[in-house]
N, C-alpha and C positions, 0 to 999 in steps of 0.2 A: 274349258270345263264342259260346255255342250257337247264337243267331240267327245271326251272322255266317258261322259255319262250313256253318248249314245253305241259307244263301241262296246261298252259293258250289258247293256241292255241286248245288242246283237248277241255277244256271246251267250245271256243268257237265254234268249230265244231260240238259237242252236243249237242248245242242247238238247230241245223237243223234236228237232229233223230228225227226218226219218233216216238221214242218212251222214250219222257220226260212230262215232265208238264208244260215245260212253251208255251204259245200260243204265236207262232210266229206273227199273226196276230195285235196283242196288241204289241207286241215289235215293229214292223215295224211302227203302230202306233202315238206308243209314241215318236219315233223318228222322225216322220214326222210331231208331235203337236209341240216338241220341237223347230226345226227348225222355226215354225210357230210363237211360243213366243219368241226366239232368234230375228227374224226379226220385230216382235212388237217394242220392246225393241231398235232395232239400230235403226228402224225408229221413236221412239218418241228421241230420245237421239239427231240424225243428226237434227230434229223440233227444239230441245233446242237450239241449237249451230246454226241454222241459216238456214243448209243447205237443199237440197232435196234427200230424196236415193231415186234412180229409180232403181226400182225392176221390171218387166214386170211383168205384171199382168196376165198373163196367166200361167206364173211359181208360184204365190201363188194360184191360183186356183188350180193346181193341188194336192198341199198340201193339202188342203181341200179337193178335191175330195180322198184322198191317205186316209185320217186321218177319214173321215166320212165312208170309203167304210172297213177300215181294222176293226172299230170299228163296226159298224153294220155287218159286218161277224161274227168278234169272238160271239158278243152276238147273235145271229140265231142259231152259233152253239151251243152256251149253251142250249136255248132253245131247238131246234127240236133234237141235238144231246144225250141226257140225254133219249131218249125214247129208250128203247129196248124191 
């Protein structure tokens, strides 16, 4: 179990090396869209059932601004970063 738990904790710490393949950026991402369709979802669901979820609207904006800003970095770096 110990093994287990600590060979998952390695993985998950190398995914912050500087020196893997996956873009951080798109993971931070994806998890910030996610959250975004997560709250889609409970708020069409509380619509069905009658109620109102009040979410502040300055905390989904920032989801957006998180999701647009990690996604338009990774792709730039593909772009401009690919020249040597």
């Amino acid at each position: 179990m110990f093994n287990f738990l600590k060979r998952n904790w390695m993985g998950f710490k190398n995914l912050f090396d500087d020196k893997n393949d996956i873009n951080e950026k798109s993971v931070v991402g994806f998890i910030a869209f996610a959250v975004m369709v997560i709250f889609a979802f409970a708020d069409l669901l509380t619509g069905y059932l009658g109620k109102d979820l009040v979410i502040n609207e300055f905390i989904y904006d920032s989801f957006v601004i998180v999701v647009l800003g990690c996604f338009g970095i990774a792709e730039v770096g593909k772009i401009f970063g690919s020249r040597k």
